[in-house]
LOBAMI-823970 format. One record per residue: residue number from 1; z, y, x of N, C-alpha, C in turn. Coordinates in pm, 1 decimal. Layout:
    n       nc3       nc2       nc1      cac3      cac2      cac1       cc3       cc2       cc1
  NUM         Z         Y         X         Z         Y         X         Z         Y         X
...
This chain:
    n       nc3       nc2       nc1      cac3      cac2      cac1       cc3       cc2       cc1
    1   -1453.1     284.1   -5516.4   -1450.5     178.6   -5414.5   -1425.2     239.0   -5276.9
    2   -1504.5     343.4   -5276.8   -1464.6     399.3   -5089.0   -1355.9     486.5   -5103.7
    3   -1288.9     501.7   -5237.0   -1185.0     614.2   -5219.8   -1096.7     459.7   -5175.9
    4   -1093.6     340.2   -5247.1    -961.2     245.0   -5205.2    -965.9     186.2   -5093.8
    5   -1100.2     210.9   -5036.7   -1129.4     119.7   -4868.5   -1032.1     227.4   -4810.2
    6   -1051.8     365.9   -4813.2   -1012.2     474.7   -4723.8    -844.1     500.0   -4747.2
    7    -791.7     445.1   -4853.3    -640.1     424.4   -4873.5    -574.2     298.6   -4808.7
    8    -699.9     130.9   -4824.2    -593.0      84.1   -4752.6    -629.3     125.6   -4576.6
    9    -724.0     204.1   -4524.2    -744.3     227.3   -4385.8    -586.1     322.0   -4348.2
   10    -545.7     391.1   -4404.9    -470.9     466.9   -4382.1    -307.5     412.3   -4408.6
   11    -287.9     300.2   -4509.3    -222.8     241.8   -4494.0    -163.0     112.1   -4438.6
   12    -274.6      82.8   -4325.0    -281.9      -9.0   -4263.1    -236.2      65.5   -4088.0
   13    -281.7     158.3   -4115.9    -303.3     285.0   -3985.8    -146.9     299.2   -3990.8
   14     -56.1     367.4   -4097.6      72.7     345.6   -4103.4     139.1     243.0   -4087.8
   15     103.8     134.2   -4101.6     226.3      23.2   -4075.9     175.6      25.1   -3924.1
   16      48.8      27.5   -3877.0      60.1     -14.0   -3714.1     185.3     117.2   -3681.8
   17     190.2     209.9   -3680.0     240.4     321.4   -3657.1     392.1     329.6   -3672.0
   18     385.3     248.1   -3748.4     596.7     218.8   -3790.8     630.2     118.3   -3701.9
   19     558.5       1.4   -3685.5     507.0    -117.8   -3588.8     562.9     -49.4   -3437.2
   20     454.3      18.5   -3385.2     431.4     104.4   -3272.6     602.9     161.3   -3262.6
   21     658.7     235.3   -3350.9     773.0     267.6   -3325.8     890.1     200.3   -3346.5
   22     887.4      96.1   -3415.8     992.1      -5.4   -3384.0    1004.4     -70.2   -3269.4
   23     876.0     -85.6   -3226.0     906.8    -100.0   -3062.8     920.3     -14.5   -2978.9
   24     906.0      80.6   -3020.3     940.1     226.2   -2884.0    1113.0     181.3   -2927.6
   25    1175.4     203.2   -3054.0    1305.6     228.7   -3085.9    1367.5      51.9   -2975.8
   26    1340.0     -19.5   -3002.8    1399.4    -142.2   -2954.1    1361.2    -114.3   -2738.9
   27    1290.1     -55.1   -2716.2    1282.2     -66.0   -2571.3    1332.5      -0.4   -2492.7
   28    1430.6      -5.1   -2413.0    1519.8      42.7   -2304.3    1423.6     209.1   -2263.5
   29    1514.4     302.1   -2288.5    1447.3     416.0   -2236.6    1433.2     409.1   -2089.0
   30    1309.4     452.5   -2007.4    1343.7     439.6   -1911.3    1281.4     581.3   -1848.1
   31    1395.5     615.2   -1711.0    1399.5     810.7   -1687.9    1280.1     808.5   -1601.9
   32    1308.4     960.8   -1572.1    1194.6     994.9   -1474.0    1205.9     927.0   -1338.9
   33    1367.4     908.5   -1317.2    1371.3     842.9   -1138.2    1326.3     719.0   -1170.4
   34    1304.7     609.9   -1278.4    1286.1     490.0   -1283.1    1108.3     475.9   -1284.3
   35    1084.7     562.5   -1347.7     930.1     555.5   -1332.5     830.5     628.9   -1215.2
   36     911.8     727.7   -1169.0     891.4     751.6   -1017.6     909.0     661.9    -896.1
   37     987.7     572.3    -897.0    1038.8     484.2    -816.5     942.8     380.7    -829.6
   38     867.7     285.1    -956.1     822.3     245.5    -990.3     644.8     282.2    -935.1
   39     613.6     401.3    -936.3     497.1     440.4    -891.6     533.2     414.4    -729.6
   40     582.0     437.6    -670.4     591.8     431.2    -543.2     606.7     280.5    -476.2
   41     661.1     228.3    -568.9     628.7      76.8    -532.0     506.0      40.9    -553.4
   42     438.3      40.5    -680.7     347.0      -3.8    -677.5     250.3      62.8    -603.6
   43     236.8     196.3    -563.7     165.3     279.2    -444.4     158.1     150.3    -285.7
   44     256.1      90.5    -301.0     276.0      31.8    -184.6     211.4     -44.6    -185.9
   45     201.2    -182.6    -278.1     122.5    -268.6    -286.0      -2.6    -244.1    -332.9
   46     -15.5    -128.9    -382.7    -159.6    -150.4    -379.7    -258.6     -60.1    -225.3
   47    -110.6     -24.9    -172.1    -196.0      56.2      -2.0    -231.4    -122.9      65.2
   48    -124.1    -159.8       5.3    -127.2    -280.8     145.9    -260.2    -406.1     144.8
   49    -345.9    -430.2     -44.3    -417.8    -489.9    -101.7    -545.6    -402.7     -26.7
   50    -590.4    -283.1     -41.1    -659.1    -229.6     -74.6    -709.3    -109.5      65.9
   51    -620.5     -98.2     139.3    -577.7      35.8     207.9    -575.3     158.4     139.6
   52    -566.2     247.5     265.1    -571.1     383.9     204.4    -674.8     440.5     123.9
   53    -809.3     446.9     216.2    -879.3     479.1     190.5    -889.5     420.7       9.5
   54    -882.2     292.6      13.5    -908.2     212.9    -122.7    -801.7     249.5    -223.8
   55    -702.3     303.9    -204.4    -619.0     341.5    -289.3    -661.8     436.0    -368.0
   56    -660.6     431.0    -525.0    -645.4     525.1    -638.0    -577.6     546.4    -741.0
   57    -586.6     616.8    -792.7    -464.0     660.9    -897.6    -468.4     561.2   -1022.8
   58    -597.0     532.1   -1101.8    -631.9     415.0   -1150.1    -534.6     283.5   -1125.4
   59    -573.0     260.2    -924.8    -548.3     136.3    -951.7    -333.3     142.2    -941.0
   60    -275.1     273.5    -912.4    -164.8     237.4    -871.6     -90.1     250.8   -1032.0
   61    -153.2     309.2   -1108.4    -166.5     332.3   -1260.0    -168.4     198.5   -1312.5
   62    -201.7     140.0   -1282.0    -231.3     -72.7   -1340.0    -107.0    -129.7   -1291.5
   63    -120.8     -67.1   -1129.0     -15.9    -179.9   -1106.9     123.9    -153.2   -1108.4
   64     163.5     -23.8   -1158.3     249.3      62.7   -1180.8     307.4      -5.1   -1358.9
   65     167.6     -18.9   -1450.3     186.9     -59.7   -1569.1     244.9     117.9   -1632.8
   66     203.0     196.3   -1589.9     202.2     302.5   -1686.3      35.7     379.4   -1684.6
   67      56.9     533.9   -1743.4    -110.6     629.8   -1781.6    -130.9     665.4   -1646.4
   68    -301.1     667.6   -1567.1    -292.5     731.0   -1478.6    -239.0     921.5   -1489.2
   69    -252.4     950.8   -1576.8    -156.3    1051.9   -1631.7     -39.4    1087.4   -1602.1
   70      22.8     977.2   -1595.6     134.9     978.1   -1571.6     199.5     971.6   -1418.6
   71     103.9     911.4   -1371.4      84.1     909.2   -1174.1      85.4    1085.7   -1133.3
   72     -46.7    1100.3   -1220.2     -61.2    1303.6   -1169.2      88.9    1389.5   -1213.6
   73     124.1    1332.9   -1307.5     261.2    1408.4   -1358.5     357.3    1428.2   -1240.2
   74     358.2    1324.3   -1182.5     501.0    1298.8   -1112.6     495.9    1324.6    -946.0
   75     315.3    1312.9    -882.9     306.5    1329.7    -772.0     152.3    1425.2    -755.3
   76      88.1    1514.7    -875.7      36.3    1576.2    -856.9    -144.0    1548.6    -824.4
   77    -112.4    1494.7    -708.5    -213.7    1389.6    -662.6    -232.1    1308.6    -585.6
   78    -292.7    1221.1    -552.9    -327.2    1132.9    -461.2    -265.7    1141.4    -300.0
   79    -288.9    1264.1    -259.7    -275.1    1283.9     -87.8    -126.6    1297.0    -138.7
   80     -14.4    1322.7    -207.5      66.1    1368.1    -208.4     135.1    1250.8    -203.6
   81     136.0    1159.6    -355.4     158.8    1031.0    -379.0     201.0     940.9    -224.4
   82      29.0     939.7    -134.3      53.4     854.8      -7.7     141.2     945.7      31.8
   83     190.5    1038.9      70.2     240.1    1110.0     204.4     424.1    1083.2     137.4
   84     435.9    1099.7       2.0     582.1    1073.1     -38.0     598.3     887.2       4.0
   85     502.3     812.6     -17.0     536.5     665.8      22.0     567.6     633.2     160.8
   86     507.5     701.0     265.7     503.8     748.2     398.0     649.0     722.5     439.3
   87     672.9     903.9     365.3     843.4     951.9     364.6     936.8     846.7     314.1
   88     890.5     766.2     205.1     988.5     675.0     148.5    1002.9     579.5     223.3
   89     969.5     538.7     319.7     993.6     382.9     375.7    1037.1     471.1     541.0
   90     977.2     560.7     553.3    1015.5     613.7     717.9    1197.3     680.1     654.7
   91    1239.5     682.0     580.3    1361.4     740.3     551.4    1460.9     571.4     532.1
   92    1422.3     522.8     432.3    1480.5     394.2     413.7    1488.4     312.1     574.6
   93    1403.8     296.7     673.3    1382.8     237.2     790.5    1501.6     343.3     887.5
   94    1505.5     471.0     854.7    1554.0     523.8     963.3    1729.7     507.4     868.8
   95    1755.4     508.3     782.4    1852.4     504.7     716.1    1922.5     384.0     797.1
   96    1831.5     223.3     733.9    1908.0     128.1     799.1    1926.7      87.6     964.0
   97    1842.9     178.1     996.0    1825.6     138.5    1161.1    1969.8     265.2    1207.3
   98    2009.8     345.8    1212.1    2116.8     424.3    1176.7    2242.4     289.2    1184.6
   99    2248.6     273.0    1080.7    2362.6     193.6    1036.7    2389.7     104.3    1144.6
  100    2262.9      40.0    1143.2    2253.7     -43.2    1257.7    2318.7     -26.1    1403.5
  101    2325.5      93.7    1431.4    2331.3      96.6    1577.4    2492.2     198.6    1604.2
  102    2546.9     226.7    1465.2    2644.4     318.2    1461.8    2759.8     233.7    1530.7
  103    2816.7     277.5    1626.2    2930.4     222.6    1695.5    2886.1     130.0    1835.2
  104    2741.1     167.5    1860.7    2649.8     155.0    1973.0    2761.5     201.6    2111.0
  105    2836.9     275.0    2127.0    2903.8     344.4    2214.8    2976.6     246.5    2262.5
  106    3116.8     215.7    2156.0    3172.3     100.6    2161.1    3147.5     -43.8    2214.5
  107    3048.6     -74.0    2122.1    2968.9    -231.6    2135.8    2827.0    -205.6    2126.5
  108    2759.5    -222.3    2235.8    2632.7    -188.4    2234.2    2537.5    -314.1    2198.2
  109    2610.8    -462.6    2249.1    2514.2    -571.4    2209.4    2571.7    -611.6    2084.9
  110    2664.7    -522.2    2023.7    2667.8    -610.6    1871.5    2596.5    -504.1    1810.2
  111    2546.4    -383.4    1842.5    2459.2    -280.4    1775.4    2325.1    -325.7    1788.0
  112    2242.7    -368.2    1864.9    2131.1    -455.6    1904.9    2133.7    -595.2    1835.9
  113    2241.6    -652.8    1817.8    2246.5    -779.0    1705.5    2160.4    -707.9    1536.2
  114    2264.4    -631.5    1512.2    2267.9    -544.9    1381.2    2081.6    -498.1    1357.1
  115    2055.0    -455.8    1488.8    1886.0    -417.0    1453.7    1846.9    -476.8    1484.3
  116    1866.0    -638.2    1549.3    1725.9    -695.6    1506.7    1684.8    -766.5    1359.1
  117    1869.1    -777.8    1291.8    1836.8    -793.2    1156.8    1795.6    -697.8    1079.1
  118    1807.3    -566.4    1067.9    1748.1    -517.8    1029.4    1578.0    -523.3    1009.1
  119    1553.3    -522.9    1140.8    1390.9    -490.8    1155.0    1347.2    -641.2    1124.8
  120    1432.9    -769.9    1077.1    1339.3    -851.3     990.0    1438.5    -929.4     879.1
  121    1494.7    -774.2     800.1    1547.2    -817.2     694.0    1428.5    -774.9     608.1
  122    1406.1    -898.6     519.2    1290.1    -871.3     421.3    1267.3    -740.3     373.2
  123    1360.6    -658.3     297.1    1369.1    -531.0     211.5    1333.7    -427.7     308.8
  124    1327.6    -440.4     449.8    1306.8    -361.0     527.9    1124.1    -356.0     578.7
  125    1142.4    -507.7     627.8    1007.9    -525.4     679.5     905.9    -642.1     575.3
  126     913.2    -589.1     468.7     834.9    -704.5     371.0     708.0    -679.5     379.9
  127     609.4    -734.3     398.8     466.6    -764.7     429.6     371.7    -654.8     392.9
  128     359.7    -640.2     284.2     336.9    -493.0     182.0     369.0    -320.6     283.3
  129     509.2    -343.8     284.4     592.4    -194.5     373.4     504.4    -196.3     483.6
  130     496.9    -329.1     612.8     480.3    -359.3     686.8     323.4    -274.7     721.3
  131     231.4    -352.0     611.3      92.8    -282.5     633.5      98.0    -127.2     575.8
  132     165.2     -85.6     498.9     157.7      47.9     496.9     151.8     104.2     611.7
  133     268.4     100.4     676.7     283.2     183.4     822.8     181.2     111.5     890.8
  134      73.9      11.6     900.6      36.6      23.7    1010.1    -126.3      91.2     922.6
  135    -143.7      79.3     803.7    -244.4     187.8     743.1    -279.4     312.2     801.8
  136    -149.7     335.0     808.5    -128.9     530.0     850.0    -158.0     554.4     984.0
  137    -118.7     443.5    1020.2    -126.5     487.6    1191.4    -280.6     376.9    1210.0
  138    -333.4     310.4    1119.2    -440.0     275.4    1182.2    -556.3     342.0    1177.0
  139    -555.7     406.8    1074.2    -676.5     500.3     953.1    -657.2     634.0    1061.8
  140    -775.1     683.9    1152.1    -811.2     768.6    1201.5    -716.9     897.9    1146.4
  141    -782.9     877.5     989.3    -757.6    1032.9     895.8    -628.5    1040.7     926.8
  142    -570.2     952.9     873.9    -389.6     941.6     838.6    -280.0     967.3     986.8
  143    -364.5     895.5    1037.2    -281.1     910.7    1203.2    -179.6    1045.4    1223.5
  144    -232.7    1150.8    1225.7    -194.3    1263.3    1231.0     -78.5    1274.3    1113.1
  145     -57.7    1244.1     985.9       5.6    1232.8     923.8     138.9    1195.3     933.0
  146     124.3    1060.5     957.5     223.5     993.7    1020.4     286.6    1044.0    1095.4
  147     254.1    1102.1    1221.0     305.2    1167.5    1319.3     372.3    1258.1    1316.5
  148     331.1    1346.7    1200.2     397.9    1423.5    1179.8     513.7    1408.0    1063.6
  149     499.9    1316.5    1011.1     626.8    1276.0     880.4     697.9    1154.6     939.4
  150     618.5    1088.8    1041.0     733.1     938.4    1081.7     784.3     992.0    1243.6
  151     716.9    1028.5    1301.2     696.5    1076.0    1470.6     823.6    1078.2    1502.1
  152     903.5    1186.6    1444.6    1063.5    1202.1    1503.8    1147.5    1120.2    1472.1
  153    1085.1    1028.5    1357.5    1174.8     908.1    1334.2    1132.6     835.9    1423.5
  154    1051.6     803.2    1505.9    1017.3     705.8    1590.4    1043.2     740.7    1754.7
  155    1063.1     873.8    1752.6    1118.4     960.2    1844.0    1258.2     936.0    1923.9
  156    1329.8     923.7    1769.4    1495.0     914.8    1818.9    1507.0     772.6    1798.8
  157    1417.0     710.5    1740.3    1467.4     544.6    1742.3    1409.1     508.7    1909.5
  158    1314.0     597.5    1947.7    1327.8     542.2    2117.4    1408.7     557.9    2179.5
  159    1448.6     673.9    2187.4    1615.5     743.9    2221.5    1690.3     673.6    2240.5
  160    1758.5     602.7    2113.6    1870.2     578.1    2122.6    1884.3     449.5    2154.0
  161    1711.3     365.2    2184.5    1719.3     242.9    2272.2    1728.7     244.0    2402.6
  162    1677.7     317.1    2455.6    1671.1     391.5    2585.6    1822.8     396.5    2623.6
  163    1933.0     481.7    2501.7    2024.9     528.1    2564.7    2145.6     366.8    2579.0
  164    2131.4     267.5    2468.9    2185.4     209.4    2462.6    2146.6      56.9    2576.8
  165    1997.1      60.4    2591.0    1997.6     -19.1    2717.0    2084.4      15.8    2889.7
  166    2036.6     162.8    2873.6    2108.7     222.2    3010.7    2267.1     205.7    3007.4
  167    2337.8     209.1    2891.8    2485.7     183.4    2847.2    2497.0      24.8    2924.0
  168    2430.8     -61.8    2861.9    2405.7    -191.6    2895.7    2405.2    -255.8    3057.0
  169    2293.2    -149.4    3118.9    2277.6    -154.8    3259.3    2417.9    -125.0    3322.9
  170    2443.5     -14.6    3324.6    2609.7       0.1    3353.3    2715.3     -67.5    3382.5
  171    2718.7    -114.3    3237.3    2834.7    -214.9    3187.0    2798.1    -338.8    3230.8
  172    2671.2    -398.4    3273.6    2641.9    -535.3    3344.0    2608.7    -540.8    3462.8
  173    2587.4    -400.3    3563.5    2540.7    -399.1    3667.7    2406.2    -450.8    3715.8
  174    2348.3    -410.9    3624.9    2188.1    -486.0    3584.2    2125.5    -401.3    3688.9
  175    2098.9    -355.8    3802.9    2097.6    -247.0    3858.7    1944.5    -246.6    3911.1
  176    1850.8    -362.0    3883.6    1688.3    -370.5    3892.7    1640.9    -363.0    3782.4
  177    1706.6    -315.1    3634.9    1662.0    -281.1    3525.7    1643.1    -120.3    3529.0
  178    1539.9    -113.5    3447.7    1501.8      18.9    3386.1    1530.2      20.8    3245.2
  179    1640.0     138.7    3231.3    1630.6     118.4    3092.1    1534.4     162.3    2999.9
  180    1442.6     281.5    3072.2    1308.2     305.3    2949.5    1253.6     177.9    2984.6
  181    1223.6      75.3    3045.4    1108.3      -0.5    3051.9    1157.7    -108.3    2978.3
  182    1292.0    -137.1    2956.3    1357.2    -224.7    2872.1    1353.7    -190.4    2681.1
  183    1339.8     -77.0    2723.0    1388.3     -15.3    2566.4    1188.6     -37.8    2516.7
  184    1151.3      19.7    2570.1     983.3     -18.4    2546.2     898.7    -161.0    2549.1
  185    1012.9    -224.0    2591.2     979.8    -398.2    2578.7    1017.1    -434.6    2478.8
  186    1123.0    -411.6    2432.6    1159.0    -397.9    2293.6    1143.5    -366.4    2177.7
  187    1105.9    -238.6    2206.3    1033.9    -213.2    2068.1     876.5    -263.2    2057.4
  188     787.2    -293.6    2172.8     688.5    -362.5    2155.8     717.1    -505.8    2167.6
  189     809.0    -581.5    2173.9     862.6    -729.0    2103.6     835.0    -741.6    1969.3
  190     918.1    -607.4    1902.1     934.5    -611.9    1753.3     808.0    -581.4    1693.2
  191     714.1    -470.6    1722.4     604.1    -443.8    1671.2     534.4    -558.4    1690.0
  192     521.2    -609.5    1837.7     365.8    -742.2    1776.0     437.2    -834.3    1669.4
  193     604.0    -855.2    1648.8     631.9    -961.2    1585.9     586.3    -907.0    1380.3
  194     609.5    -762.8    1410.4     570.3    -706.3    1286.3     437.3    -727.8    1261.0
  195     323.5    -721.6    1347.4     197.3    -731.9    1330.1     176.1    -845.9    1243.7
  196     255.2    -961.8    1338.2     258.1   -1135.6    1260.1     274.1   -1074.1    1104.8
  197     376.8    -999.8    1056.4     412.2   -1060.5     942.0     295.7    -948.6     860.9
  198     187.0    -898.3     873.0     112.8    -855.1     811.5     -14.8    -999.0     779.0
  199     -11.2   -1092.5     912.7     -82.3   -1186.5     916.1     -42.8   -1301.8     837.9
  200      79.3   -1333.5     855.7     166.5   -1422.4     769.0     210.3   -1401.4     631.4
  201     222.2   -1350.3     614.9     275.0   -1264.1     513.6     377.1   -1360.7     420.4
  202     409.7   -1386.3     353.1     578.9   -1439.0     281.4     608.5   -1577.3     366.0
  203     450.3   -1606.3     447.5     504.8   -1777.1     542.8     546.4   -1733.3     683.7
  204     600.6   -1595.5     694.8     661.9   -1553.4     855.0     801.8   -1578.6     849.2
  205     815.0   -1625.3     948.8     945.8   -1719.3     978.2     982.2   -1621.8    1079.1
  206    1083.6   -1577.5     961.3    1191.7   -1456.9    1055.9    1342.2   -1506.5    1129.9
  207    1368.8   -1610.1    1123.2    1414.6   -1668.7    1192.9    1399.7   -1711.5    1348.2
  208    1268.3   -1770.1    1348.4    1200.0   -1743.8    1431.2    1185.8   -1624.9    1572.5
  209    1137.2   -1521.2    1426.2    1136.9   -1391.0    1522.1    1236.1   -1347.4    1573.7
  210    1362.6   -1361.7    1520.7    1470.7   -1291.2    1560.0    1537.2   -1380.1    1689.7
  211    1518.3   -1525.6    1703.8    1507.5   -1579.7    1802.1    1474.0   -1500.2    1951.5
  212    1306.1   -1509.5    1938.3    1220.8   -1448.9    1982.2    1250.2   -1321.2    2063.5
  213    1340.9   -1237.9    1986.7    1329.6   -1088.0    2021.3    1473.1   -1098.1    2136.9
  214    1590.4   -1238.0    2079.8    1705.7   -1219.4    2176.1    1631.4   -1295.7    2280.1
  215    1542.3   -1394.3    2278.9    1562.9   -1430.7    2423.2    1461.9   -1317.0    2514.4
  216    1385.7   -1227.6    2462.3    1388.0   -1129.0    2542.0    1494.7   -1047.7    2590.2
  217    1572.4   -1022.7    2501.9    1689.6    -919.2    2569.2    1765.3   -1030.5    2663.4
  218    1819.1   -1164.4    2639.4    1870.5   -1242.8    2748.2    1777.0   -1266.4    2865.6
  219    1634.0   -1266.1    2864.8    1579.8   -1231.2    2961.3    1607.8   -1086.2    3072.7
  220    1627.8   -1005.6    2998.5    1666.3    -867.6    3072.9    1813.3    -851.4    3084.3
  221    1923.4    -868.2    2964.0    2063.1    -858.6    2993.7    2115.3   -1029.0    2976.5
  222    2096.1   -1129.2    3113.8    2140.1   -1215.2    3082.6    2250.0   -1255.8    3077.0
  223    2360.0   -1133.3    3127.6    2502.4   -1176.4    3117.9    2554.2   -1139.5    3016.3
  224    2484.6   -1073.8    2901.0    2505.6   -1008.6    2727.4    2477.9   -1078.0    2636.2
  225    2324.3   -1143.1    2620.1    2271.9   -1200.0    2555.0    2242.3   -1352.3    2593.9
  226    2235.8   -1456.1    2526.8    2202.3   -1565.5    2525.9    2091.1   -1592.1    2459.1
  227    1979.3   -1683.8    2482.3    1840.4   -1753.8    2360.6    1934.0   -1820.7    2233.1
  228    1882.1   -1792.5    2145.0    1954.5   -1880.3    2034.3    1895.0   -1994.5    2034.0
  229    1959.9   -2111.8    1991.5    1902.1   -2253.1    2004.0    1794.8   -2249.4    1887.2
């Protein structure tokens, strides 16, 4: 009797097991960049649920939908994990803000059109991304971090507002403008409007904002820019 309990255990153990691999065989292999990519997203949403501090390998492991095992495989550990998500969105941000402003020389207010869509095109500034960066720079610990992995990205994105307002002044004879004090109105336009969309979150009306941000610049270059209706 316990020799046939212990035969069908083992042959029950085999069909799960053939089971188990008919579905490995039927499911899309998927590589190391797909499941790396995958951790890093879900790294995101769960910084933005949870913060930093609250972030663990566990939970980015759930929401990742793979082994926390598999989190240590690919980023070692934890401090590493945050500091590559850091890099991943300060590279993607400086990537499209780039694009944005390329041919700034030429046309400087259609380069300033270009970034303010950027800075509230969803994929850029989606609610989630949004509170990451302000995690890093809000969290005492992390501060320093940031600074040192986002800093020069935030460095030359002053730069080249700076350089492209003073282009502006020039070319309009704006000649009671400052262009650092313009370029710093600006980018603190966009940041409190970013703050909103940590508050709002999928009900921020970026439409709105982008409104918002030209009739500041038609406030300062009013012979460039117009308020949108």
């Amino acid at each position: 009797m316990g020799w046939a309990m212990g035969s069908e255990a083992v042959k029950a153990t085999m069909a799960r097991t053939a089971t188990l691999s008919a579905v490995s065989a039927r499911r899309p292999a998927v590589s190391a960049g797909q499941t790396r990519a995958a951790i890093l997203a879900a790294t995101i949403e769960v910084i933005a649920r949870h913060s930093l501090s609250g972030t663990t390998v566990e939970r980015v492991a759930v929401a990742a939908g793979v082994a926390p095992g598999t989190v240590i495989l690919h980023f070692k550990r934890k401090e590493a994990l945050l500091i590559e998500v850091l890099e991943h969105l300060a590279q993607e941000f400086d990537q499209a803000r780039r694009a944005a402003i390329a041919g700034a020389a030429e046309d400087p207010v259609s380069a300033l059109d270009r970034l303010i869509e950027v800075n509230f095109d969803p994929k850029v500034s989606d609610p989630a991304k949004v509170a990451v960066w302000y995690a890093f720079w809000g969290e005492a610990g992390s501060r320093s971090v940031y600074l040192e992995r986002a800093g020069a990205i935030d460095n030359s994105y002053h730069a080249d507002l700076v350089r492209i307002c003073a282009d502006l002044i020039d070319r309009g004879g704006y000649g009671a403008v400052d262009a650092e004090a313009a370029a710093i109105g600006l980018i603190g336009t966009i940041e409190y409007l970013w703050q909103d969309i940590m508050v709002a979150g999928r009900r921020f009306d970026r439409a709105r904002a982008r409104r918002t941000v030209q009739a500041y610049l038609a406030n300062v270059f009013p012979r460039h820019f117009q308020p949108s209706a």
